[in-house]
N, C-alpha and C positions, 0 to 999 in steps of 0.2 A: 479599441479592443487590445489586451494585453498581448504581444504575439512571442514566441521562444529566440531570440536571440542566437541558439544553437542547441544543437542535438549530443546529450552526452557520449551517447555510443560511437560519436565520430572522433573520440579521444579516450574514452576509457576499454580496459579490459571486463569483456563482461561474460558471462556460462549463466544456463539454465540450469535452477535447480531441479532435477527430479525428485517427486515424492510419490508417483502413481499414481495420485487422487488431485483431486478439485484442489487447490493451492492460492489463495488467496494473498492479501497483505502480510507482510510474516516479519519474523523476529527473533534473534540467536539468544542463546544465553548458555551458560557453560556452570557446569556440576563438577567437581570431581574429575579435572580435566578431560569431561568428555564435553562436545559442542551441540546442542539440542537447536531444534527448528519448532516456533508455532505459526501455525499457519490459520487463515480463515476460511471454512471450508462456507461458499455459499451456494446456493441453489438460484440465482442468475445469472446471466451475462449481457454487460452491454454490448448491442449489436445496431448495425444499421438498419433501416426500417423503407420499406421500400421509398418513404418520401426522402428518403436521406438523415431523417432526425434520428440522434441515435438516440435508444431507450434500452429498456432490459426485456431482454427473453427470460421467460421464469419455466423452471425444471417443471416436467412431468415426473414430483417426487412423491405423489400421492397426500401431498398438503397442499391448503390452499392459502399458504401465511407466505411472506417473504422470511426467510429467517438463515442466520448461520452459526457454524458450530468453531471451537477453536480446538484445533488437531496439533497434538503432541509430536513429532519425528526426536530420532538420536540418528546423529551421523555416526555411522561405524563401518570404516574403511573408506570412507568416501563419500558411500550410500545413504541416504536419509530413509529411514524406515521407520515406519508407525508405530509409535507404541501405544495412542489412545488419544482417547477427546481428554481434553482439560474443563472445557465447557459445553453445554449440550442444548441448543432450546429446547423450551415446552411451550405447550399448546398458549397462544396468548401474548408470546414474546418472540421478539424477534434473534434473541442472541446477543451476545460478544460479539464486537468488531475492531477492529483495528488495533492487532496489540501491539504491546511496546515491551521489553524486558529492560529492566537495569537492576543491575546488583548494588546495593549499598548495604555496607558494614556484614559482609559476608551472606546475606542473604537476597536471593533472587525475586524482586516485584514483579507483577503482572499488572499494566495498565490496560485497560481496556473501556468501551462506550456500552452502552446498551440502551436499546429502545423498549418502548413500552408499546404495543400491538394497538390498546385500549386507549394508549392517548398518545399518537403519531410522534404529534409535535414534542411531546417529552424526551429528551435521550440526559440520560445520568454516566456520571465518569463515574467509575470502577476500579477499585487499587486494592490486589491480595496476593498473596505471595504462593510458590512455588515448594513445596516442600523438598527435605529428602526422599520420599515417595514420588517425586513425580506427579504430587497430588495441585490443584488449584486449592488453598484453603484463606482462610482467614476476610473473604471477603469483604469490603464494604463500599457503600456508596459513598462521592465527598459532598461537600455541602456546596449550595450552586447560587452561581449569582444570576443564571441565565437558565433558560427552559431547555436549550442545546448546548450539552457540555460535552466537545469532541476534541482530542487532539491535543493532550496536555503533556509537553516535552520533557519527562527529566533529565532532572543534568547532572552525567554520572559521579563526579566530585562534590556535590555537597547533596548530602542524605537526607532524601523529604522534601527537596525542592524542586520545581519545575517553572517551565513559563508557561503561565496562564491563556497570558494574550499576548502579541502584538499590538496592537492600538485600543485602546492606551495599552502599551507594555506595563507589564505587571507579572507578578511570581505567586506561588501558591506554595504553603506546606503542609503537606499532604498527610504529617503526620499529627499538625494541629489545626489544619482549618486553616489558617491565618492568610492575609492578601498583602501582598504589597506590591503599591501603586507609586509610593511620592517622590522617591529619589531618582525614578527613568527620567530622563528628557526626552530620547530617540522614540518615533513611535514608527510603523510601517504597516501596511495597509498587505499583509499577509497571515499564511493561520500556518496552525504549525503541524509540525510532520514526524520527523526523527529525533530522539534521544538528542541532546549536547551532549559533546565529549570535548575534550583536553586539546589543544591545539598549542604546542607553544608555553606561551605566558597568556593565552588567548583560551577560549571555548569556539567553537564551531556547530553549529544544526544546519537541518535543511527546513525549508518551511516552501506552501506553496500558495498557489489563488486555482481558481477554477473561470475562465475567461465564460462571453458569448457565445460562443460556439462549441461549447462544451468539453474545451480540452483543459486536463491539467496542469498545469505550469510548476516547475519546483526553483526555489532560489538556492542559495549558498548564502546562512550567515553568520557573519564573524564576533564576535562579544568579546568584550574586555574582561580580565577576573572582577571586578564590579559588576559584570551581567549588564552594561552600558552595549549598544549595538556601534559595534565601529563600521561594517560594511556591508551593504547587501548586493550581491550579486545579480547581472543580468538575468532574466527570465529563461528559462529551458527546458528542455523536453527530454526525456530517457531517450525514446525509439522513433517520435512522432507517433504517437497512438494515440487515443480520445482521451483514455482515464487508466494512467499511469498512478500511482502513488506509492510512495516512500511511509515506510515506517521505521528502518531500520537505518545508524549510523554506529561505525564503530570504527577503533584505530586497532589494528592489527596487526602485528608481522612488518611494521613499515609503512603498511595501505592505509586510506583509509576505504574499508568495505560494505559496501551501501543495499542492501532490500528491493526489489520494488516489485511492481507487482502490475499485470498487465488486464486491464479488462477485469480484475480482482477474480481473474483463471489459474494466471500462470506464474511462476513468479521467475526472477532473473536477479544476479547476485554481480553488482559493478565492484571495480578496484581500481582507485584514485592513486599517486602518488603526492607527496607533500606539494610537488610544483607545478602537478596536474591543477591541486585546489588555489594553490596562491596563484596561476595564472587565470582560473576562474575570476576570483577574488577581483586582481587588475583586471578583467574587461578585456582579455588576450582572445577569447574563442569566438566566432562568431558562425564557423557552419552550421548553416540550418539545414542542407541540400541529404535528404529522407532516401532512405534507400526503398526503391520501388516495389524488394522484395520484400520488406522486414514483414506485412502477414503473411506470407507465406511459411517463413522461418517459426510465427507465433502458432500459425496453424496446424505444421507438424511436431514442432515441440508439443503443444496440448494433445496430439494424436498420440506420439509416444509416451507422455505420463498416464495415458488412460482416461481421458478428458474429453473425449467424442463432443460432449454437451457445449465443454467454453469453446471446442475447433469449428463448431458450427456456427455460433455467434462471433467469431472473429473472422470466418471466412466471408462474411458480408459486407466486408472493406477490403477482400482481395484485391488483384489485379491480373491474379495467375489463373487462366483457364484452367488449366487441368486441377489444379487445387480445387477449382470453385463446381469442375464436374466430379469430383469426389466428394465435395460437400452435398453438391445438391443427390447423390444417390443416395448416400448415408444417412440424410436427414429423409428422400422416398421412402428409403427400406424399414426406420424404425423410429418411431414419434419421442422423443426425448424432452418435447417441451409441453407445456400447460396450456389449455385451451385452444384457441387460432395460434399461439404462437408459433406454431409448426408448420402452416400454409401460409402465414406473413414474413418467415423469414426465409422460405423455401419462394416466394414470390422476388422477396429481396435479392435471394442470390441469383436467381436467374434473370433477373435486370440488370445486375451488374454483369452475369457472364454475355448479355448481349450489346452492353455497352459498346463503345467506341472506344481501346485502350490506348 
């Protein structure tokens, strides 16, 4: 089994973002010098289960679909505040998930997956742009060589390109179809995550795996301007949580500043320095040692953005009594989820608050 070599947050600077709502995988992009946030708004969370397997708790949201929406923010002063859905499911479909922004030749893309309700196994990649409105417009799907098309990286210096795959490594342009496979030799046995950007004479992304045990791992990797893979970095964890994931890379101000998103509840905003990443790179970090409080940190962040629903499926990996008897009253006093899931996970936490800690 693949296991995390180290924990990001025991080297980088990292802030929760607030947006007051449900926050999902998210992603910046900038207008007219102001900084915009999309985020995924979904209606589950993975949570523990009383056997310990973790699965998803699903919303008491008066449907009976899995589905998510993708929510607009502008940060102004600091603040991230709503200004709208970009995308909305209907009846049959499950949504937009996982977006990506990049700008190329002055115009803002919106990458995104979507599923099809009516045939599971179908998901299609999605690429439209951003208008000056604010609006999602110009939609289309790309053409697929697979039945699961998720996770297609653009790479903010050349307009229309992305990587397709890691193994076989391969590139896609998005603005005509087109694959290319024959010139890679590097292949690596990972999928992909965040945008590339500019490193150097280099490119940089993050890409990840999803192990046995259900946790997500993310690497660091390096590319040559041939889009040749020079390094992959050891396996890692943001926080040590089950299902962490990145969508967002960006070079900033000096940083580089990274997305990620916790339980696909919450989301948290990392900053690298250039020697943070090149010591990744060389194989320098190796604490793996999990801070025994980080749910409890994820549990009241979610209480404070207005989140009740993700702080209840996160508090079933606590370890903090008194967190876990505020969970388990709040989940007594008002049923927030669908079906059993609301006397399965109220079972859940109170097995863990009578554990042995």
């Amino acid at each position: 089994m693949i296991r995390a070599k180290f924990i990001l947050s025991n080297y980088a600077d990292t802030r929760f973002i607030k947006t007051g709502r449900k926050s999902g995988n998210a992603t910046y992009f900038y207008k007219d010098e102001k900084q915009y946030l999309v985020t995924r708004e979904g209606n589950y969370v993975y949570g523990n289960y009383p056997d310990n397997v973790v699965r998803m708790y699903m919303e008491n949201d008066g449907t009976n679909q899995f589905h998510s929406h993708e929510a607009l923010y502008e940060n102004i002063n600091g603040n991230f505040v709503f200004k709208k859905y970009l995308t909305y499911s209907k009846q049959g479909d499950c949504g937009f998930e996982d977006p990506r922004c990049i700008t190329w030749n002055n115009q803002v893309y919106l990458f995104t997956n979507r599923r099809n309700l009516r045939n599971f196994a179908l998901v299609q990649m999605h690429v439209g742009k951003i208008n000056d409105n604010l609006d999602y417009t110009n939609d289309s799907i790309m053409p697929s060589q697979m039945t699961v098309e998720k996770n297609w990286q653009p790479i903010e210096d050349m307009p229309g390109i992305c990587v397709y795959m890691h193994n076989p490594f391969s590139l896609v342009n998005v603005f005509n179809g087109s694959f290319s496979t024959t010139k890679f030799k590097t292949n690596a046995a990972i999928n992909g995550s965040s945008q590339i950007v500019k490193f150097g004479e280099n490119r940089l992304g993050i890409c990840h795996v999803r192990n046995q045990a259900f946790e997500y791992l993310h690497y660091f990797v390096l590319y040559d301007k041939d889009m040749n893979i020079l390094k992959v970095s050891a396996p890692f964890s943001f926080f040590g949580a089950n299902v962490e994931f990145n969508n967002h890379l960006e070079y900033r101000d000096g940083k580089f500043i990274i997305l990620i998103s916790v339980h696909d509840q919450i989301i948290y905003e990392f900053s690298l320095t250039e020697e943070n990443v090149i010591e990744i790179l060389d194989d320098k970090y190796d604490n793996k040692e999990k801070d025994n409080e980080v749910f409890t940190m994820f549990y009241n962040d979610a209480i404070s953005n207005n989140n009740v629903f993700g702080a209840l499926g996160l508090a079933t990996f606590s370890k903090n009594k008194v967190i876990l008897i505020d969970a388990i009253q709040r989940n007594h006093n008002k049923n927030y989820f669908r079906g059993n899931d609301q006397k399965t996970l109220q079972t859940a936490l109170i097995r863990r608050y009578n554990e042995r800690l």
